[in-house]
C-alpha positions in Angstrom: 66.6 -6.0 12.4 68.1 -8.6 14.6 69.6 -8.1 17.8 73.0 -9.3 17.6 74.3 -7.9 21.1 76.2 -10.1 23.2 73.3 -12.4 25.8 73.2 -11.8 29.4 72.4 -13.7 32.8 71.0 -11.8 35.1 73.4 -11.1 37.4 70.6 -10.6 40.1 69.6 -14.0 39.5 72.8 -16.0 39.9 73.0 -13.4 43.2 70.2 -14.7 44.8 70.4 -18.8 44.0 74.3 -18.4 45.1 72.6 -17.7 48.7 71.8 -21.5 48.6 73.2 -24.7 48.5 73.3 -26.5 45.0 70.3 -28.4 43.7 70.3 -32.4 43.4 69.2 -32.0 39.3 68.2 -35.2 37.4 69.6 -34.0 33.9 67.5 -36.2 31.4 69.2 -38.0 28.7 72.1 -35.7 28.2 73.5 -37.2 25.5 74.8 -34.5 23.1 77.3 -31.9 23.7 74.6 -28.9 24.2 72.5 -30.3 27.0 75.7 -31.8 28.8 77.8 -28.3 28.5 74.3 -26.6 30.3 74.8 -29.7 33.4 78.5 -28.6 33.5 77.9 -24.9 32.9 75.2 -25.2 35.9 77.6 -27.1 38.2 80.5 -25.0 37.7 78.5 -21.9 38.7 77.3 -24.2 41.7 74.0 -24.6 40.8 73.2 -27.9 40.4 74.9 -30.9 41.4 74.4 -32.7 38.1 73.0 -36.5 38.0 73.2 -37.7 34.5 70.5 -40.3 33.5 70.8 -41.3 30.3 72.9 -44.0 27.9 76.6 -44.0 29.7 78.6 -44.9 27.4 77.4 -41.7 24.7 77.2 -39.5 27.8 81.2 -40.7 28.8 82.1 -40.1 25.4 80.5 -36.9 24.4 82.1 -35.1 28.0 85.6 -36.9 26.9 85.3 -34.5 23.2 84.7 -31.8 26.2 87.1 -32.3 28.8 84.6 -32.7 31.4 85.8 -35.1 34.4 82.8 -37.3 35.2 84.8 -39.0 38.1 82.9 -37.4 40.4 79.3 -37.2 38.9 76.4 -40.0 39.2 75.8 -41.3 36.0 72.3 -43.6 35.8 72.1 -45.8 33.1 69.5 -45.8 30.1 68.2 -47.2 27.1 66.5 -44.4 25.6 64.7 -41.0 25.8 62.0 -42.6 27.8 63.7 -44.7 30.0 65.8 -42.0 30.6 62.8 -40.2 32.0 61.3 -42.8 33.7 64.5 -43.3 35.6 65.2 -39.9 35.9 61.5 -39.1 37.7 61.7 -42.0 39.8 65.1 -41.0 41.8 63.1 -37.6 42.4 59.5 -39.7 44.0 62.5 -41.6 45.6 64.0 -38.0 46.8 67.4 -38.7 45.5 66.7 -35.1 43.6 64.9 -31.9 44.4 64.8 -31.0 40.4 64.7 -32.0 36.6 66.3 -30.6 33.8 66.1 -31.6 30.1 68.1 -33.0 28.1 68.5 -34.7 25.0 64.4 -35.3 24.9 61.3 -34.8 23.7 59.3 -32.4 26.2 56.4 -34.6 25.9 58.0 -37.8 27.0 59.8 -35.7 29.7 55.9 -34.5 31.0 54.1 -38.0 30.5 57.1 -39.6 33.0 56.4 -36.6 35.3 52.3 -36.9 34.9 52.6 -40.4 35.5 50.5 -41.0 38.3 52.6 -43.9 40.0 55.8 -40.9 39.8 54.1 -39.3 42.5 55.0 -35.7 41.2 52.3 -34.4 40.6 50.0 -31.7 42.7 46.6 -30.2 42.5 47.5 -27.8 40.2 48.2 -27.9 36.1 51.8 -27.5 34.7 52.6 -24.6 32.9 55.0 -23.1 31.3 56.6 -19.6 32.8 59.5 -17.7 30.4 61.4 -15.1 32.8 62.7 -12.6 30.2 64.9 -10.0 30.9 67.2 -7.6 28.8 70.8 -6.6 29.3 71.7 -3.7 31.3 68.3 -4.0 32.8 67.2 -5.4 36.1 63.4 -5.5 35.4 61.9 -8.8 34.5 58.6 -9.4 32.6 57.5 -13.2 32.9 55.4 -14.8 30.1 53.1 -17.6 30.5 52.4 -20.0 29.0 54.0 -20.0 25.9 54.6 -24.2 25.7 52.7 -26.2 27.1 48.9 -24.9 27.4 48.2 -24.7 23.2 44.7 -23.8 24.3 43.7 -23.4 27.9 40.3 -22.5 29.2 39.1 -20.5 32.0 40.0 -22.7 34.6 43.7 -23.8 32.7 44.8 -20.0 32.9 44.1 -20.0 36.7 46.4 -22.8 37.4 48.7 -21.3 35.0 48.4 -17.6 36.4 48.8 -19.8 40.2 52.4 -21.0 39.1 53.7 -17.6 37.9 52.7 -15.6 40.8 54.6 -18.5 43.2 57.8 -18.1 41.1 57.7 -13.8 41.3 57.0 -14.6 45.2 60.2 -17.3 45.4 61.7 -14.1 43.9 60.6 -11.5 46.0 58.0 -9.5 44.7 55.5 -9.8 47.3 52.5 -8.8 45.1 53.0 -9.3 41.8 50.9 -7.6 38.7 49.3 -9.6 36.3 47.9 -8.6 33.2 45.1 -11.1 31.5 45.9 -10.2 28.1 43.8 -9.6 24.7 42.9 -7.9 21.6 41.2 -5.2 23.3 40.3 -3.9 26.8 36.6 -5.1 26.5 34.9 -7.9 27.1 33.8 -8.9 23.6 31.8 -12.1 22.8 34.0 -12.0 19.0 37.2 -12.5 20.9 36.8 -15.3 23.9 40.3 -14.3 25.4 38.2 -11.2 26.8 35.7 -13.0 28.3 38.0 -15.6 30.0 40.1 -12.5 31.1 36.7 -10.8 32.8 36.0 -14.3 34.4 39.5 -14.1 35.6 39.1 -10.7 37.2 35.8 -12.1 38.7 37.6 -15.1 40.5 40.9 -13.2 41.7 38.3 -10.7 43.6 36.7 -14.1 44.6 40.0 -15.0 46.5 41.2 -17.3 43.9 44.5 -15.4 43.5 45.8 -14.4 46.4 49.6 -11.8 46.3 49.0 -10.6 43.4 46.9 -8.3 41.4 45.1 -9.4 38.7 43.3 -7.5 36.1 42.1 -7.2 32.2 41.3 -7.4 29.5 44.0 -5.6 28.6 45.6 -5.3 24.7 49.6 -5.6 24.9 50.2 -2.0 24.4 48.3 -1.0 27.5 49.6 -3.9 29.6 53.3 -2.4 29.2 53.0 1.2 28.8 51.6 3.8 31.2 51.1 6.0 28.3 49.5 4.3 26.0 47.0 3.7 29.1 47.0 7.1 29.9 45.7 8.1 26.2 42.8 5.2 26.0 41.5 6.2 29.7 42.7 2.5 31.3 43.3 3.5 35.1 44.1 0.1 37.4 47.6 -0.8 38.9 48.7 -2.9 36.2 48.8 -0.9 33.0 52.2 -0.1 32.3 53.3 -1.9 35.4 53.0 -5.5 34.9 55.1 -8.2 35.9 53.1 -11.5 34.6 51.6 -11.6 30.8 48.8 -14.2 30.8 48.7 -14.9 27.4 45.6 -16.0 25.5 47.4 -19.2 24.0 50.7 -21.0 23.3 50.5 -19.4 19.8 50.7 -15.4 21.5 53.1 -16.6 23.9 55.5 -18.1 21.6 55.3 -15.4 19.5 55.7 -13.0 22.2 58.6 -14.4 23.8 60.9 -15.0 20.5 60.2 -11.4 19.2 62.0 -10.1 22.6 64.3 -13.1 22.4 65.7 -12.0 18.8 64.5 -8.2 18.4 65.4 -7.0 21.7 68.0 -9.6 22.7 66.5 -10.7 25.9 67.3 -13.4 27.8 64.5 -16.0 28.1 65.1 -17.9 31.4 62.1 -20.8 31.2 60.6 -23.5 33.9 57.8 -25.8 34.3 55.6 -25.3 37.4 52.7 -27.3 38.9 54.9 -30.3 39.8 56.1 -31.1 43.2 59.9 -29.9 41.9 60.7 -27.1 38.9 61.1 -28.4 35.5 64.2 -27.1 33.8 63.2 -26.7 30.3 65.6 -25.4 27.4 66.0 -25.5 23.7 68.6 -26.5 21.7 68.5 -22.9 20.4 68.9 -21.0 23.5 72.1 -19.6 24.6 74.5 -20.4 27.5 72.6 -17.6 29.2 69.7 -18.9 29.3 69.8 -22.0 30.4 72.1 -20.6 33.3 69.4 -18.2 34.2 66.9 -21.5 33.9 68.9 -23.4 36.9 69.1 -20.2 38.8 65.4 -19.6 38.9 65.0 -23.4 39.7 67.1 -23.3 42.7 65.3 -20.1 43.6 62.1 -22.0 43.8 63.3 -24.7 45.0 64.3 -23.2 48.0 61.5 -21.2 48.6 59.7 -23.8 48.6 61.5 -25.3 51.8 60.7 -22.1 53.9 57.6 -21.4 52.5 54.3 -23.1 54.1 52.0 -22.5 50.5 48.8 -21.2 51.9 45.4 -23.4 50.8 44.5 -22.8 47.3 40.9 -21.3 47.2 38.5 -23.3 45.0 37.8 -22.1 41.3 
């Protein structure tokens, strides 16, 4: 039942962040062969321009088993995980770099350097976690959020979170994109909360708390990404069967969600961190080549739409 099929970057992607210059990319402790081949990988494709914080000496050694020329890459010295991300954060407050990718380290000691308050990253809004999946041979993308960061997140959590996801399908040109708030069911039951939070959702985005996009739901899976399945339970709207964004009701869904197309369907499942002042790069040591190429695409896509973009005022929740 596995999907076995050969992985694929989007070649859409790499089109549009070859339009722009490569990223200054703190790589965090890259200190094993995986995360430094993703740096190189990156670079090569002229992505990134790669700084390396992290212990030297392992990081000298481990590109030396991969005949990878550091002569003309910054390396930053470190002791650890956490000094690497302390180090690592600080030369982007200090604007020495317009991104972070991880490396060799834990995503919560990556996040606590970045939430540190003296980093100066931070914004207004709540990081979350967006997955940009896409299948080969196909040019339509379905983004999934959050599936690793939020385990829980409330009412006022999944408008930060659906916030970030609609700025990334913007950075990528989809001018309004459609979100489905997504449940068990297509009405607002008091026995599943997700359906409520989904109604509140809908009450907000009419409000003016989400503006380019639209937003609606409850809306079970099935009905979210088929117009026919819609069609048979009587769901009209403009998202059902159309949606770009899947709001998930909790890490749990979303990680669930995302691996089932990752390993069933053989999707690609490009991810980054939003809500800081730059994209997060964040990949697993399970994910392919692929995907962490289609990660530093999408964070030089932001990034750069970010310096031509004047982000309108957030309206209050």
């Amino acid at each position: 039942m596995l999907n076995t099929n050969p992985k694929e970057c989007p070649a859409h992607l790499l089109e549009q962040a070859r339009q722009y210059p490569a990223v200054a990319t703190v790589v965090i402790n890259p200190v094993n062969r995986v995360s430094l081949a993703s740096a190189r990988l990156a670079q090569d494709e002229g992505l990134i321009t790669p700084i390396l914080v992290g212990n030297e000496a392992r990081i000298r050694e481990e590109a030396a088993a991969m005949n990878w020329d550091l002569s003309g890459v910054r390396l930053v010295d470190a002791t650890d995980e956490a000094d690497a991300a302390r180090l690592g954060v600080t030369l982007v407050s200090q604007g020495e770099a317009d991104a972070i990718m991880k490396g060799h380290v834990h995503t919560d000691t990556l996040l606590r350097a970045v939430l540190n308050r003296a980093a100066g990253l931070r914004t207004d809004s709540r990081l979350s976690h967006v997955f940009h999946m896409t299948v080969p041979g196909s040019c339509k993308a379905l983004c999934i959020t959050d599936a690793v960061i939020n385990v829980q997140p409330g009412v006022l959590d999944k408008l930060h979170i659906a916030r970030n996801a609609i700025e990334l399908l913007h950075a990528l040109g989809c001018d309004e994109p459609k979100v489905a708030l997504l449940s068990g069911t297509e009405e607002v039951s008091k026995s599943m909360p997700s359906s409520q939070d989904a109604a509140e959702l809908v009450k907000l985005a009419a409000m003016g708390a989400l503006p380019g996009a639209v937003v609606e739901g409850p809306l079970a899976f099935d009905n979210a990404v088929s117009r026919e399945a819609a069609e048979i339970k009587g769901i009209s709207g403009k998202v059902p069967g159309e949606a770009d964004i899947l709001l998930v009701p909790n890490l749990e869904s979303g990680n669930f969600l995302f691996k089932q197309m990752v390993y069933f369907m053989g999707a690609t499942a490009a991810g980054l961190v939003l809500g800081a002042r730059v994209p997060i790069i964040l990949t697993s040591r399970a994910d392919p080549p692929e995907a962490r190429l289609a990660s530093c695409a999408l964070a030089s896509i932001v990034h750069h739409n970010r310096q031509t973009t004047v982000t309108p005022a957030r309206a209050s929740a």
